[in-house]
C-alpha positions in Angstrom: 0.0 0.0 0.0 1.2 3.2 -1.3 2.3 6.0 1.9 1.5 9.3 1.4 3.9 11.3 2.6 3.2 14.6 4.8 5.4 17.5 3.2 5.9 20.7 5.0 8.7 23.4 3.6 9.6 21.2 1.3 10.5 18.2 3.3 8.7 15.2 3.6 7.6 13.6 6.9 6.1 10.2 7.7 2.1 10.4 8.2 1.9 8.3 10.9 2.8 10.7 13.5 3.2 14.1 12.0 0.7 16.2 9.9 1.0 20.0 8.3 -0.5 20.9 11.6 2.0 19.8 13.7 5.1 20.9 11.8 3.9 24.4 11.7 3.2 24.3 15.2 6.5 22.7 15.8 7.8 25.4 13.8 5.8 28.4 14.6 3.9 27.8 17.6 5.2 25.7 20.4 7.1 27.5 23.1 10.5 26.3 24.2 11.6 27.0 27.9 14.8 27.8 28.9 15.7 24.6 30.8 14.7 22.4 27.9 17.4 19.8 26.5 16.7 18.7 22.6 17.8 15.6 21.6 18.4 16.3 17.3 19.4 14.1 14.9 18.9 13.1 11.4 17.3 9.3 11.2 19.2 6.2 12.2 21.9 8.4 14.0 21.9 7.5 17.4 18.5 8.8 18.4 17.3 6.3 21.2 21.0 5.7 22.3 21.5 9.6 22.7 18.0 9.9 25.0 19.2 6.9 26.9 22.5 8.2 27.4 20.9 11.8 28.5 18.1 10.2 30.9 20.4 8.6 32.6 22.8 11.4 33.2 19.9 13.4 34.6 19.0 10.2 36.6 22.8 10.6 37.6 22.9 6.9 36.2 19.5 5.2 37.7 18.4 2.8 35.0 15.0 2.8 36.7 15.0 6.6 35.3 11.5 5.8 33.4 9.3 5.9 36.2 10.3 9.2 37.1 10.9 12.2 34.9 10.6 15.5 36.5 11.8 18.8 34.6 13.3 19.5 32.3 12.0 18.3 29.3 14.3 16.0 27.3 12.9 16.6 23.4 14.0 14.4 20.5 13.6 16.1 17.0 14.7 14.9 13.5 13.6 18.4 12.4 16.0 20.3 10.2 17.6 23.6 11.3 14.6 25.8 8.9 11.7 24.0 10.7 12.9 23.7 14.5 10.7 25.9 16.7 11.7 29.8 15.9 11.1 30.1 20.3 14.4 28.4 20.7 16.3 31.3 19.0 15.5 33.5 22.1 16.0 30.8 24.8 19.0 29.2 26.8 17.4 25.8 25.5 19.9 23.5 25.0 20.7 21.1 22.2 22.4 18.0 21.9 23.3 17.0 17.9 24.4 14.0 17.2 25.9 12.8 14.0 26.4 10.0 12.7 28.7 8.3 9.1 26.6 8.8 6.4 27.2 5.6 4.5 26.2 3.9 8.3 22.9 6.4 8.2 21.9 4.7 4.7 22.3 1.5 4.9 20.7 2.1 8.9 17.4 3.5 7.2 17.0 1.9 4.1 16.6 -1.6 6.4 14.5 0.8 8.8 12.2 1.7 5.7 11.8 -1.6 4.3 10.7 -2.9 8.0 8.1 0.1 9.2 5.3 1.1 7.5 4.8 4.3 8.2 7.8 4.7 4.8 7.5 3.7 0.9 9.2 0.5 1.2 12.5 0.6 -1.1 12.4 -0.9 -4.4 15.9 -1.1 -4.3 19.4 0.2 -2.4 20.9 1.9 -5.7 17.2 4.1 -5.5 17.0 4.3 -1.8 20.7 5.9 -2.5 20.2 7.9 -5.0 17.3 9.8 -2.9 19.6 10.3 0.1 21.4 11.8 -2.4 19.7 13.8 -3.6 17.7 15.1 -0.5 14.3 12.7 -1.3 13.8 10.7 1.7 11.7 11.4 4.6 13.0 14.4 7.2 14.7 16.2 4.2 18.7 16.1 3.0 21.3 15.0 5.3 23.5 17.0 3.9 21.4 20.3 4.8 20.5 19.2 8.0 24.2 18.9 9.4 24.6 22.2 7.4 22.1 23.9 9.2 22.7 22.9 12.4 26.4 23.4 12.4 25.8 27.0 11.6 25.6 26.7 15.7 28.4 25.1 16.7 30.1 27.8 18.3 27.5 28.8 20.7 27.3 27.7 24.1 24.0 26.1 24.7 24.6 24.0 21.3 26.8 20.6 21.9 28.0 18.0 19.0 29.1 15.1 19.0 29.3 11.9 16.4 28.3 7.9 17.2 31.8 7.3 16.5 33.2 9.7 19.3 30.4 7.5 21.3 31.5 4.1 20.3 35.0 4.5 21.0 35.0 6.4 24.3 31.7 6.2 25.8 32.7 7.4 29.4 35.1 10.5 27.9 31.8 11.4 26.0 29.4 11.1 29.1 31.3 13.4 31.0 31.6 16.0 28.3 28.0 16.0 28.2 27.2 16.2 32.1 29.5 19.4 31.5 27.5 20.7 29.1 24.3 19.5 30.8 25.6 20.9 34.2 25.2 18.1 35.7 27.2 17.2 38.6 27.9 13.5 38.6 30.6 11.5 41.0 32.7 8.8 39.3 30.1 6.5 40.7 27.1 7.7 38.9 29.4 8.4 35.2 30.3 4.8 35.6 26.6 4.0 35.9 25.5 5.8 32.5 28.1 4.4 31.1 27.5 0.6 32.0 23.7 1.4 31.4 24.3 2.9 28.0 27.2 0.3 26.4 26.4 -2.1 23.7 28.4 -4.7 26.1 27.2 -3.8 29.6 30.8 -2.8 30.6 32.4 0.3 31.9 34.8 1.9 29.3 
């Protein structure tokens, strides 16, 4: 069964949990507050890893942290830079990006898209690639989305960081973050995030 896509400025968004509404609300509309932490990321870059890895810093490494999530809000967005809410321009909201290899994001969501049906299921890789490409999938161009939202890098409530940087030195990478996040964590609890966030179950 064909999927018809939701487009809104131009990018396309899966209709199973996003309408025209709710991008230009996202966009134009909702309010962000200052103590709000955004989780970005294109598709298939880390997304779920990343929220665990920040829930569990501001659970100062709890893995129970699930049944109890006071403020601040912890967002995840796959929005591009263009369509993120225009509130967060004026706020000392922060944001985590995350990015990951390319060629890993591709192969990563052309299995994704073949499995869930809210997206057109591929006909083939070489056309699944050639719309990366070319900026045709779902959630818009990777290439513009890192574009846009390095144009931040060098401001202080904006932090980057790849899935590599996270696969090789998970605990270096945890407590860059509580720095960003201000969060205050003992050697105890950054060893906890990082045994409750790793692949292997082990401290590294």
């Amino acid at each position: 069964m064909p999927v018809h896509y939701v487009t809104y400025e131009g990018v396309k968004f899966p209709p199973a949990y996003n309408s025209e509404r709710s991008a230009s609300f996202a966009n134009n509309e909702f309010l962000v507050r200052d103590d709000d932490i955004f989780n970005v990321t294109y598709p298939k870059s880390g997304t779920v890893w990343m929220n665990e890895i920040l829930s569990l810093i501001r659970s100062h490494g709890c893995p129970i942290w699930t049944l109890s999530y006071p403020p601040p809000c912890l967002l995840t967005y796959h929005l591009p830079r263009h369509i993120f809410p225009e509130s967060f321009s004026h706020s000392r909201a922060k944001v985590v990006y995350t990015l990951r290899d390319p060629r890993d994001v591709v192969v990563s969501y052309y299995y994704f898209s073949k499995m869930c049906n809210s997206y057109e299921d591929p006909m083939s890789f070489e056309q699944f690639l050639r719309d990366f490409l070319d900026g045709e999938l779902p959630h818009g161009s990777w290439f513009e989305h890192v574009r846009g939202w390095m144009e931040l890098k060098d401001t202080e409530n904006f932090f980057f960081i790849t899935y590599e940087e996270l696969k090789q030195d998970l605990h270096s990478s945890v407590r860059r973050l509580c720095q960003f996040l201000e969060q205050d964590l003992d050697d105890s609890a950054v060893s906890s995030v990082v045994q409750n966030a790793s692949f292997t179950g082990e401290s590294r």
